[in-house]
MIFI-436739 format. One record per residue (C-alpha): y, z, x. Coordinates in steps of 0.02 Angstrom, whole numbers, padded with zeros to 5 digits, always signed. Example, Ala and Ser with C-alpha at 12.3 -4.5 7.8 and 13.67 -1.06 7.14 Angstrom:
<recs>
-00225+00390+00615 -00053+00357+00684 
</recs>
This chain:
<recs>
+00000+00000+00000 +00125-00057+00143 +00257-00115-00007 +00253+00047-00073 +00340+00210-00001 +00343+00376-00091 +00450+00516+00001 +00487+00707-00030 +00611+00792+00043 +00729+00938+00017 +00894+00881+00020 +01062+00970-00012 +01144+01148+00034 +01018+01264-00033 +00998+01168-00173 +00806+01138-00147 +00790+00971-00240 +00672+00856-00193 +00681+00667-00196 +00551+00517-00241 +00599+00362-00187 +00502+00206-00266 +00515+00031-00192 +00484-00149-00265 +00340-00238-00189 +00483-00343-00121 +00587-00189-00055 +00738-00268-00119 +00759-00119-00282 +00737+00072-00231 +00740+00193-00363 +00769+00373-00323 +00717+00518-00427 +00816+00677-00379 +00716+00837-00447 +00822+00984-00437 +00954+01101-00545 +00953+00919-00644 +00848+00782-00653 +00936+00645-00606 +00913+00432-00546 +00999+00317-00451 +00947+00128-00419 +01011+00000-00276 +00979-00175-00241 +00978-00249-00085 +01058-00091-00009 +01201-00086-00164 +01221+00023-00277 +01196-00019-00466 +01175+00148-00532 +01241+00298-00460 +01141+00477-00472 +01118+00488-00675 +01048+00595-00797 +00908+00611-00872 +00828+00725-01013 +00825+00784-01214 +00917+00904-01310 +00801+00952-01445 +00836+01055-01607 +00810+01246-01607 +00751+01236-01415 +00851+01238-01264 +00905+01071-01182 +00763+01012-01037 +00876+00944-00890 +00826+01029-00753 +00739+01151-00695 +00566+01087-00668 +00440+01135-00543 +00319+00971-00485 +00158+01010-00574 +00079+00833-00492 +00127+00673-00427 +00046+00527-00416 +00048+00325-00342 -00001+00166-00374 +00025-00015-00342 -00025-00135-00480 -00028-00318-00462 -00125-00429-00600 -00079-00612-00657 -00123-00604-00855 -00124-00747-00978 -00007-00736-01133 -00091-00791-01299 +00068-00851-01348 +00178-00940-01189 +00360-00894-01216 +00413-00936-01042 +00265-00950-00929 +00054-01004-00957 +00025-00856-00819 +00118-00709-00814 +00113-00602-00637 +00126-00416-00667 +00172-00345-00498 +00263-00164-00475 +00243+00000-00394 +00249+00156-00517 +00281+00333-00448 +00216+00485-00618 +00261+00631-00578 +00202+00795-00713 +00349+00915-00733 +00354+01096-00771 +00502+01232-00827 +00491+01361-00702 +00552+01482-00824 +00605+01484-01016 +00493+01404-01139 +00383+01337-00981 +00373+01162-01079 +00286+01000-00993 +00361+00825-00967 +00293+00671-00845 +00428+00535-00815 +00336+00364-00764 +00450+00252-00635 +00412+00067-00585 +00486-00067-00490 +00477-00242-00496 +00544-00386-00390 +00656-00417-00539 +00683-00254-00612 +00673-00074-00635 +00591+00041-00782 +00559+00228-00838 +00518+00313-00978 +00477+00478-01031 +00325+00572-01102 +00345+00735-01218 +00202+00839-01281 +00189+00959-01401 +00304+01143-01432 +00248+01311-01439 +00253+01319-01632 +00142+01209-01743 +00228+01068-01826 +00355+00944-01746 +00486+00938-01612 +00659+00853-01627 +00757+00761-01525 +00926+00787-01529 +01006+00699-01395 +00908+00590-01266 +01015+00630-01096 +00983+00465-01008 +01134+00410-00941 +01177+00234-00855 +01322+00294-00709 +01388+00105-00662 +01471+00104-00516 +01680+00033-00506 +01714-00075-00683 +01595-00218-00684 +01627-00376-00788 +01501-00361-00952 +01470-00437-01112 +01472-00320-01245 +01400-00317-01428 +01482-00192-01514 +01397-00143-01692 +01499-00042-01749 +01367+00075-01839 +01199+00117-01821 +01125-00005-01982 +01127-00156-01925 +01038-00322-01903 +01085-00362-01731 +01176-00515-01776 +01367-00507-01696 +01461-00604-01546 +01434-00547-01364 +01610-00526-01272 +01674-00533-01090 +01763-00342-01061 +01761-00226-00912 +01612-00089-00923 +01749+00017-00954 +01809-00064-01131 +01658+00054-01192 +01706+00223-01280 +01602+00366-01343 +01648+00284-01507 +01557+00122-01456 +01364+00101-01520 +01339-00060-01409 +01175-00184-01411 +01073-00240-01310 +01028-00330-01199 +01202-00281-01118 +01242-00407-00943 +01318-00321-00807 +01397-00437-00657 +01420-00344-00520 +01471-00506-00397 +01414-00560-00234 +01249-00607-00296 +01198-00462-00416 +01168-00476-00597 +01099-00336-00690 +01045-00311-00882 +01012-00163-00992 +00879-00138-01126 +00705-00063-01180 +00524-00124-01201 +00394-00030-01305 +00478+00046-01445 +00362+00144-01518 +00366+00290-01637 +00534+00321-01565 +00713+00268-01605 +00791+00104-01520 +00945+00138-01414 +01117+00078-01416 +01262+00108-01272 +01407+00214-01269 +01509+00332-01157 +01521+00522-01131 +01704+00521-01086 +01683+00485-00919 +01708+00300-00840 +01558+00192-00838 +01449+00313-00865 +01315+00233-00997 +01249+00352-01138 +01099+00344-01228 +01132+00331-01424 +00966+00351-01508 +00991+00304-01681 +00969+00428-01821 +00852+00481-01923 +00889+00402-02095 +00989+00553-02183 +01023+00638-02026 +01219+00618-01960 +01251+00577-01785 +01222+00707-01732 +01086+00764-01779 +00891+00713-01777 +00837+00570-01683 +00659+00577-01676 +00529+00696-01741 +00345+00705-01658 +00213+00843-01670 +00091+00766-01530 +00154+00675-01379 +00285+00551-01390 +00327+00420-01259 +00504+00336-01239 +00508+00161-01233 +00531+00090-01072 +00720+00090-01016 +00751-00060-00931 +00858-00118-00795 +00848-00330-00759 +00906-00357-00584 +00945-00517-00498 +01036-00626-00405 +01107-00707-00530 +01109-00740-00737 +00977-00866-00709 +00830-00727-00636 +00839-00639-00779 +00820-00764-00904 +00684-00811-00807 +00604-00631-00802 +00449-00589-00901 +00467-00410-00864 +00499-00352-01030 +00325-00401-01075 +00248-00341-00933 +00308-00200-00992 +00183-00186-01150 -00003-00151-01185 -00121-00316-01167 -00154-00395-01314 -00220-00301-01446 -00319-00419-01578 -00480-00449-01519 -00479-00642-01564 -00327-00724-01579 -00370-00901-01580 -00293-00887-01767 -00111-00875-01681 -00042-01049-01673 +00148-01070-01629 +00238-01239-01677 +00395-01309-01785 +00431-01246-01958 +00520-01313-02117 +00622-01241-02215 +00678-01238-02394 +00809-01141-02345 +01001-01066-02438 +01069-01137-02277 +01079-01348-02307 +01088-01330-02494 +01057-01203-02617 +00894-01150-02664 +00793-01224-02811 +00613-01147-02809 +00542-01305-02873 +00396-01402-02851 +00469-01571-02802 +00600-01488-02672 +00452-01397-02591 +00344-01546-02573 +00489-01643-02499 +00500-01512-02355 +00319-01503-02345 +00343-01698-02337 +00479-01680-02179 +00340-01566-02087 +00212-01688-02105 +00331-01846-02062 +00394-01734-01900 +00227-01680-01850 +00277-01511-01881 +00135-01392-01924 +00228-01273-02051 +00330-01256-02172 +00448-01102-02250 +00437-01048-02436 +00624-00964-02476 +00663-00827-02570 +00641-00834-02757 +00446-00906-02741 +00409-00745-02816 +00533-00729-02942 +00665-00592-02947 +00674-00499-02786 +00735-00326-02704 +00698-00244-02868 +00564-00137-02934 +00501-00298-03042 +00466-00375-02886 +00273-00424-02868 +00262-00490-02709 +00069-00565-02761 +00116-00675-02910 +00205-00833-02887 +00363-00886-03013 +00314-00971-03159 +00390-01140-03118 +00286-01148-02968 +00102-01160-02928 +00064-01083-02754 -00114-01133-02752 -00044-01327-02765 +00063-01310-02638 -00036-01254-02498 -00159-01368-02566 -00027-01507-02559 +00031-01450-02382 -00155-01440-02319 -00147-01627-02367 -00005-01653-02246 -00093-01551-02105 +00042-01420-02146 +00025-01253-02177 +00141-01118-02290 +00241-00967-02217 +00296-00848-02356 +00464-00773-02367 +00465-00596-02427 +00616-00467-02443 +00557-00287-02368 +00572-00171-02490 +00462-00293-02598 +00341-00273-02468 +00352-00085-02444 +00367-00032-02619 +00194+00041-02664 +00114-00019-02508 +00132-00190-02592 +00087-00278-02414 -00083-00188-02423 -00132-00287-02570 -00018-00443-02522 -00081-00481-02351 -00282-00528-02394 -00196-00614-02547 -00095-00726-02443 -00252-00754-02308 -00373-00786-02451 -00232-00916-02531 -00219-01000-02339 -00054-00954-02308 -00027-00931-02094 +00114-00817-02106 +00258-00700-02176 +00431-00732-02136 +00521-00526-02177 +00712-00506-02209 +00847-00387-02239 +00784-00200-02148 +00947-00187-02026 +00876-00057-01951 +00790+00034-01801 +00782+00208-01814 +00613+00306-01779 +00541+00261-01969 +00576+00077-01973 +00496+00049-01794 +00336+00123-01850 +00349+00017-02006 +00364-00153-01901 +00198-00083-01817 +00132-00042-01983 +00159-00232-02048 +00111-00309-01908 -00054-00231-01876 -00087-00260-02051 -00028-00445-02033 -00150-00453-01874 -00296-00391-02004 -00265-00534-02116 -00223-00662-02005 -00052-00687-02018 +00100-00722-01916 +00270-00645-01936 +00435-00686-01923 +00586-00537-01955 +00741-00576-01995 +00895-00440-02025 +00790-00383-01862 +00810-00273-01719 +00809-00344-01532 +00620-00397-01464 +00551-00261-01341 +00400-00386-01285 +00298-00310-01425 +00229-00489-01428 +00112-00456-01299 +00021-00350-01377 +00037-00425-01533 +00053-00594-01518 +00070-00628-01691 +00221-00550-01696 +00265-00726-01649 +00480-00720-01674 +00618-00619-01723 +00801-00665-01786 +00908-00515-01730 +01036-00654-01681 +01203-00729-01733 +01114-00879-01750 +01164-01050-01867 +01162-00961-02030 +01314-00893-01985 +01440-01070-01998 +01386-01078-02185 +01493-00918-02211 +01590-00871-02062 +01707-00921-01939 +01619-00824-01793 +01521-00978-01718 +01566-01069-01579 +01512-01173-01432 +01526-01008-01313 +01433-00892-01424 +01293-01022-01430 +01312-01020-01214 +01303-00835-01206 +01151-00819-01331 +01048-00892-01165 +01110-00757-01056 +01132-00597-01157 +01030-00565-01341 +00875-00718-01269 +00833-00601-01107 +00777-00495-01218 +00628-00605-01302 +00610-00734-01431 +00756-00765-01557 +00740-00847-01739 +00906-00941-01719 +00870-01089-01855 +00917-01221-01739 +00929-01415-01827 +01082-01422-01917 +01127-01621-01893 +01277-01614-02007 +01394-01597-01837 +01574-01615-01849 +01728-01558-01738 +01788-01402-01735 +01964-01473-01846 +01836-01529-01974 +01742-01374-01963 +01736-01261-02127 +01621-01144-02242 +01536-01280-02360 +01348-01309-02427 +01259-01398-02351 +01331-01310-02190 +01393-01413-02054 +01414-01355-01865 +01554-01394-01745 +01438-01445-01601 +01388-01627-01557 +01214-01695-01586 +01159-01663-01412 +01216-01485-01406 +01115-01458-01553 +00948-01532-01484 +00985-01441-01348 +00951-01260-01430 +00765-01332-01452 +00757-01331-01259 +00857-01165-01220 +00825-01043-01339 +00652-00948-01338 +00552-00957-01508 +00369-00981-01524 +00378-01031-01687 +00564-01121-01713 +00628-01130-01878 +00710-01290-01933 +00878-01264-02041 +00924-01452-02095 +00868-01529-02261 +00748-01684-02247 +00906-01835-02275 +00982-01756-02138 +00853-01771-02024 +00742-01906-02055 +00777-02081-01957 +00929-01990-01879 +00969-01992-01709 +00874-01846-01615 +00746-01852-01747 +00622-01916-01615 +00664-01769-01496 +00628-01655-01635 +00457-01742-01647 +00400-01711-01466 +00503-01557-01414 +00390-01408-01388 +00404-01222-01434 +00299-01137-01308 +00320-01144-01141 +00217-01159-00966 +00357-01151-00841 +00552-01102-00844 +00676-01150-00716 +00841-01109-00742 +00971-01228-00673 +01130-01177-00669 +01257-01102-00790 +01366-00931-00814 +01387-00861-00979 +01508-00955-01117 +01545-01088-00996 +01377-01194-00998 +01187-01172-00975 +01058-01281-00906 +00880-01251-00915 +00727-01318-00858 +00546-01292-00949 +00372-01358-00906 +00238-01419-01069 +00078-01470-01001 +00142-01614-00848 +00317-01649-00951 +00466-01568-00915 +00602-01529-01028 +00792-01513-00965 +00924-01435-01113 +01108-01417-01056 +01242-01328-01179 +01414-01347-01146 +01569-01230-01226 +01724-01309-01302 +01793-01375-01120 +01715-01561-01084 +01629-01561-00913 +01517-01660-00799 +01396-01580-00693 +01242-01627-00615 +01076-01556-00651 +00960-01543-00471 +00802-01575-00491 +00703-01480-00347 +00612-01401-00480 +00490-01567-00507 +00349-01594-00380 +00367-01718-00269 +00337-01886-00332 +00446-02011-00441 +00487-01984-00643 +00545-02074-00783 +00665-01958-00902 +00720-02005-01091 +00872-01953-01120 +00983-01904-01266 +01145-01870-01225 +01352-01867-01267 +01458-02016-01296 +01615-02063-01252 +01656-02048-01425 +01568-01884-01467 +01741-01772-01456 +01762-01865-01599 +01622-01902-01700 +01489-01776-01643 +01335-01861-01738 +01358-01995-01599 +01223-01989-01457 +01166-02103-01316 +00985-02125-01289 +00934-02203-01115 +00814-02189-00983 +00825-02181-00809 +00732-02171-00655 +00734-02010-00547 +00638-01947-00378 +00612-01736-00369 +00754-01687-00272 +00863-01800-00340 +01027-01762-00464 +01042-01842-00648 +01238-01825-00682 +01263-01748-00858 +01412-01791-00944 +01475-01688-01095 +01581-01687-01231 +01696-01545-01295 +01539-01442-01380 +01412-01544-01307 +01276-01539-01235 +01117-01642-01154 +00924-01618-01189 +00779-01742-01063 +00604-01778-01049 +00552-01782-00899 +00371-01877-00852 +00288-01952-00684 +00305-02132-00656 
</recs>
């Protein structure tokens, strides 16, 4: 174990603390745990700082804070290195899990005398802890308070910020560019929140493996740049009171630092799912990601009926698209206690349209709102209904939130999804934690400002969609609804149905490319997509993934992003509002000489967005292709040998 090096030593006047220091395999990230009056952390990278000596520990109702104190029961080391395969290939077809991880057992040396390991690891592109709490002297649960875990950020750091506002939310708001210090103790920030530090160090905050616990937002304690830990309550508990409640042992999800040298490592990082449990259904041959329908509110109001489905069903099967999405109203009236979440509406017949689809080679995902599905266990009876009527999956809207109860209700519904054969897709969702692993069929997510959003708001724009790539996607797979081809300048932007977007054509097909969704939900209605141009993109464009390169990029300026399907390579590009022309490098093919298709801007697209130029040209690996885009443009290419 050369790469890894555990020391102890007593540092400090009298103070008696003693210090673990864990490195990455690479050496490059050293985390140091500092046992002493308080428990404390600190991280570098590459010999600088990126977080300076911060807390850690609980405060926990009707017991005395743990912060300190502790006497080093055991301690123990280990290097892991494994190279797993992913049932369902987000960003990679082979995954290599390589850290060291330092446990160490703690013990109060006086008081209550209560137990708590912390678990450290470091990657190459990251570090992680968590905690692990056992049971109280009294029968019956413990609550946490206050989870100490601070973030201390060294100087004021650029960093773009998602501020929710509250603690009930969907996750679906504009990152911004502030200094680390724009945070208050007011804020209750997202995540994943982007740190640049400069000279070649980028660094993200989040969690993996949520579990029976509370996700975590950001805020401050009053002092500058130094990160709090804002569990989110208990539903009918105030601020300030109970976060989570556990009568056995509870483990904290993983809190996560991303560290690289720049933007493009971490989108590149898979160490959010390494992060997880190995996959957890025993044969999951059933999981099948791909491109989705959808007879969605979005490109025209919704009319739950018969011919409308069938012509979506229709667009799937013309696309080669193996799904499509059933809206809302299939079932009749929903969110109310007449809800039956197992009957279709009476102008409908589900058995003929999954029959109809299963003509088309398509199958039938089933919107469902979540209190229909919670209300007298109603997903206990739905789920074999909708396996036994062929359906492959449930799309879930509208819980905005992620306190302790609704995290062990996602794991509820999914494991009873897994049972029955059935993928899921949550909308008015919290941020992924690589649960996906584990449960692959918890195959996307929206928590996302995603294309919904220029039907009713004036939030959108090119540099949101730029950001998405480097902030909210780092975190795991995002249901963004990507497709909209009614594009139109930003002056001939407004809130209409059907929606229209103030991107050009390209920009849009890029999204396909850049953002990370296993199963990608189409927003567009079928006249607006058929025989278009970028239709044929949309017919060969993948949604899993076994290689990502990122190219070049810096958040709300442009991305450009390189993926690997089978021995094609895939190139998406987004630009912001300012036209540009850049060149993409293209080190990243083996050697040898291509072809790539390409769909790109116009000259004319500033003004007429729809435009788009399809060509193909000739390239050698280690070449350049220059990309040329419009205001709110964009570039997508397939890349193949010659």
């Amino acid at each position: 174990m050369k790469s890894l090096f555990l020391l102890i030593a007593f540092t400090g006047a009298g103070l008696n603390a003693q210090d673990f220091t864990v490195k990455s395999p690479d050496n490059n990230i050293v985390i140091k745990i500092s046992n002493g009056e308080k428990l404390s952390y600190s991280v570098t990278y590459h010999n600088r700082i990126i977080v300076n000596p911060s807390q850690l520990g609980f405060e926990l109702k009707d017991e005395p804070a743990m912060t300190g104190n502790f006497a080093i029961v055991d301690q123990s080391i280990k290097n892991f290195n494994e190279t797993w395969i992913p049932i369902v290939k987000s960003k990679h077809a082979e995954i290599i899990n390589n850290y060291n991880e330092l446990q160490i057992s703690l013990k109060e040396k006086s008081g209550p005398m209560r137990d708590m390991e912390f678990f450290v690891r470091a990657y190459n592109d990251g570090a992680a802890f968590r905690y692990k709490l056992s049971r109280g002297g009294k029968a019956g649960d413990r609550q946490i308070v206050k989870e100490l875990t601070t973030f201390n950020i060294p100087d004021d750091p650029k960093a773009w910020i998602v501020d929710y506002k509250g603690y009930s939310s969907s996750n679906e708001a504009e990152f911004f560019e502030h200094p680390l210090s724009y945070l208050t103790e007011k804020s209750i920030a997202g995540m994943p929140m982007l740190i640049e530090y400069g000279d070649n160090c980028w660094v993200a905050i989040t969690e993996a493996k949520i579990d029976n616990y509370a996700a975590f937002y950001i805020g401050t304690n009053g002092v500058a740049n130094q990160l709090t830990t804002k569990l989110v309550p208990v539903p009918g508990e105030p601020e300030t009171g109970v976060k989570v409640r556990f009568s056995d042992e509870v483990y904290t999800p993983w809190r996560v630092l991303m560290i690289g040298e720049n933007p493009g490592t971490l989108i590149e990082s898979e160490i959010i799912q390494n992060l997880n449990d190995p996959c957890a259904i025993k044969d999951p041959s059933w999981i099948k990601p791909g491109m989705s329908a959808w007879d969605n509110w979005w490109s025209g109001e919704v009319k739950m009926e018969m011919p409308v489905i069938k012509k979506y069903i229709d667009l799937a099967s013309e696309m080669g698209w193996p799904y499509m999405l059933v809206d809302w109203q299939w079932y009749g009236k929903f969110n109310s206690p007449e809800a039956d979440i197992t009957k279709w509406a009476p102008q409908i017949s589900m058995p003929e349209i999954i029959e109809y689809a299963k003509s088309k080679n398509v199958k039938i995902l089933l919107w469902l709102y979540s209190s229909d599905v919670n209300r007298n266990a109603a997903f206990k009876k739905a789920f074999p209904l909708y396996e036994k009527w062929g359906a492959a999956g449930i799309k879930i809207d509208f819980m905005d939130r992620d306190d302790q109860q609704m995290v062990n209700w996602y794991h509820d519904i999914i494991k009873c999804a897994a049972e029955n054969h059935l993928m899921v897709d949550f909308h008015g969702a919290y941020k992924p934690d690589g649960i996906i692993r584990t449960w692959p069929n918890m195959i996307t997510r929206e928590g996302v400002m995603g294309n919904e959003y220029y039907k009713f708001s004036d939030k959108m724009s090119p540099e949101h969609n730029v950001k998405l790539a480097f902030t909210r996607m780092l975190a795991g797979q995002m249901d963004y609804t990507p497709g909209a081809f009614l594009n139109v300048t930003r002056e001939q932007y407004k809130n209409q149905t059907p929606a229209v977007v103030w991107n050009t054509r390209a920009a849009e097909l890029s999204k396909f490319v850049i953002y990370e969704s296993p199963l990608t939900v189409v927003c567009d209605h079928p006249d607006n997509i058929l025989n278009q141009p970028g239709a044929d993109f949309l017919k060969i464009v993948p949604t899993t993934w076994d290689d990502i390169k990122f190219i070049s990029g810096y958040p709300g300026d442009y991305v450009a992003i390189a993926k690997r399907s089978g021995d094609k390579w895939f190139v998406g590009v987004m630009n912001n509002s300012i036209g540009k022309t850049i060149e993409i490098k293209t080190g990243f093919l083996p050697a040898g000489n291509y072809e790539a298709e390409i769909w790109a801007d116009t000259k004319n697209s500033d003004k007429e967005p729809k435009e788009l130029k399809k060509t193909n040209q000739l390239i050698k690996s280690g070449g350049t292709i220059k990309v040329i885009m419009a205001k709110n443009g964009g570039f997508v290419a397939m890349i193949k040998s010659k």
